[in-house]
C-alpha positions in Angstrom: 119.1 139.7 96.1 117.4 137.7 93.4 115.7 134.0 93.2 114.6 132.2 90.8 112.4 128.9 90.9 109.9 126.2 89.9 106.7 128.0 91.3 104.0 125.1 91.7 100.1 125.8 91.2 99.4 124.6 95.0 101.8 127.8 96.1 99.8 130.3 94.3 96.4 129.2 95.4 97.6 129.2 98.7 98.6 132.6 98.0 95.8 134.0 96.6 93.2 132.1 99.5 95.5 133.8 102.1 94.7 137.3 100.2 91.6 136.6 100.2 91.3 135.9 103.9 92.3 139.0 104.9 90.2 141.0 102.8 87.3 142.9 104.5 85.1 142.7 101.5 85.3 139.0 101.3 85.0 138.6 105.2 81.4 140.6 104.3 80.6 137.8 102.0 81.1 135.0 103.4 79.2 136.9 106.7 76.4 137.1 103.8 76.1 133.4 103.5 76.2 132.7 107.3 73.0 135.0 107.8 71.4 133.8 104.6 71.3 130.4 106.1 69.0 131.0 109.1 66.3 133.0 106.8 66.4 130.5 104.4 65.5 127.4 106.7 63.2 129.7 109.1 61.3 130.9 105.3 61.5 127.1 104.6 60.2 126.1 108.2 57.5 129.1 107.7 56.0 127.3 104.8 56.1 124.0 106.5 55.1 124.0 110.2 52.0 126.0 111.7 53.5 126.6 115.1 55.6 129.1 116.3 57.3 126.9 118.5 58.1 124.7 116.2 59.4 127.0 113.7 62.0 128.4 116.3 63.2 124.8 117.0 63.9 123.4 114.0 65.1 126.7 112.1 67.8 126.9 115.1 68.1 122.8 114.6 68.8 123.6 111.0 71.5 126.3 111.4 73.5 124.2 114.2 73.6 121.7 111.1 74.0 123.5 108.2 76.1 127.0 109.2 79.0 124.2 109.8 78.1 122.5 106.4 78.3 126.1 104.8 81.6 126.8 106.2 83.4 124.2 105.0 82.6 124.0 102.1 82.6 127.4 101.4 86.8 127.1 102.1 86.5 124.3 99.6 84.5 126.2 96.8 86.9 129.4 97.3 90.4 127.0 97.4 88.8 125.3 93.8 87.5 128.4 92.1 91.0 130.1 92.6 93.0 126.9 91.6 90.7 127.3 88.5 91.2 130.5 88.1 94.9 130.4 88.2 94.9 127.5 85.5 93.3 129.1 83.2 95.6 132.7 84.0 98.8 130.6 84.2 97.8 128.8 81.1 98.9 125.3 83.0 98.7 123.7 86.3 102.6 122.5 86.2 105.2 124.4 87.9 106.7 127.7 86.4 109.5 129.7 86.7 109.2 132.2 88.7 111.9 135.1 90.1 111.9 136.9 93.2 114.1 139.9 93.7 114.7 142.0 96.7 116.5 145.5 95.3 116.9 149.0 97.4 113.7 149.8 95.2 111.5 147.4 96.5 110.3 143.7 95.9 110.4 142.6 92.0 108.4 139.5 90.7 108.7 137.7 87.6 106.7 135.6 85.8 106.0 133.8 82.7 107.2 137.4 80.8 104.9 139.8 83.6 107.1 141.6 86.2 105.2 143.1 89.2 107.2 145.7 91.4 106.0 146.9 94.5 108.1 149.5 96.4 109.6 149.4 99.8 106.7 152.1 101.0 103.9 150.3 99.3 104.9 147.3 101.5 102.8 147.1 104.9 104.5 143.9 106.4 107.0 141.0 105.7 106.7 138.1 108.1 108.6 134.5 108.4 105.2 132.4 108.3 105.1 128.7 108.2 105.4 128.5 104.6 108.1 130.6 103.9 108.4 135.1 104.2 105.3 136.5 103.5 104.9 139.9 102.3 101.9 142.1 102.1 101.4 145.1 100.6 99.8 147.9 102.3 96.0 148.0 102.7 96.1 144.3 101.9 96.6 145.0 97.7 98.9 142.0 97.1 100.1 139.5 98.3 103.8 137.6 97.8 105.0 134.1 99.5 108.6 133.0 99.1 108.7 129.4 99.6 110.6 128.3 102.9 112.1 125.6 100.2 113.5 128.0 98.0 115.6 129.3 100.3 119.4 127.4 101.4 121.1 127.8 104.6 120.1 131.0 106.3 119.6 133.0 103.0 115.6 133.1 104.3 116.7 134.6 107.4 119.2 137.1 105.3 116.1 137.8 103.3 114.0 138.8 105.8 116.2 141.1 107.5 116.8 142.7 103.9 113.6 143.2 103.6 112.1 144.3 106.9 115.0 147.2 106.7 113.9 148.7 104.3 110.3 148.9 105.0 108.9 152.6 106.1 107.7 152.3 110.2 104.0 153.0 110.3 102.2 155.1 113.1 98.4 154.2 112.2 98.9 150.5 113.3 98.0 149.0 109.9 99.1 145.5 109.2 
């Protein structure tokens, strides 16, 4: 089972920000910034007012305003930093062609001259998610979307039942 298509720039950011969600490491990160915040306005509030009291109230004051701020922006800065980064990889921000295939091997992508294969035992998951089948590779190491518009008819349906036959049952539970 093959497809090709136009692959816009807004499909692989999605991709990549959806990666990036579910990795551990980046969960630790941005659980970094959330605890920097209240030792940066209690060090500021420290410097600034003598009272204890005072310091407890408007360090928790500042973290009911700015732990909010820092979280959506920080979904902001990591969405623009990837769409930057996938610019300057791509070489362009129009759509490229791009090929999917789905082979008794395992999942092949294509692009731009790269080809990426992942086998059907590295695979941990395929899904139908609102964007289209999403499939993850074991351990969370990569990450492939096949948009819902690529697909006619019930060839997305077709695709996922391919695909979710040949992948190996796992007993540990991981995703």
């Amino acid at each position: 089972m093959k497809i090709a298509y136009e692959s816009t720039l807004e499909e692989a950011v999605a991709s990549h920000v959806r990666l990036w969600e579910l990795s551990p490491l980046a969960r630790r990160w941005k659980l970094q910034g959330i605890l920097l915040v209240p030792f940066l306005v209690f060090t500021i509030h420290l410097i600034m007012y003598e009272g204890w009291m005072e310091r407890i109230v408007f360090t928790v004051l500042g973290c009911a305003i700015l732990i909010p701020f820092y979280l959506y922006y920080y979904k902001k800065a990591v969405v623009s930093r990837t769409r930057k980064m996938l610019t300057e990889y791509i070489g362009t921000n129009e759509p490229v062609p791009c090929e999917y295939e789905f082979n008794e091997e395992g999942l092949v992508f294509r692009r731009q001259g790269t080809e990426v294969k992942f086998q059907w035992s590295a695979i941990g998951t395929v899904s139908i998610v609102e964007r289209g089948i999403e499939v993850l590779v074991a351990n969370h190491g990569g990450i492939a979307v096949l948009p819902r518009r690529i697909f006619k008819g019930n060839e997305m349906n077709e695709w996922f039942e391919f695909a979710s036959s040949r992948i190996p049952a796992r007993s540990n539970g991981e995703e």
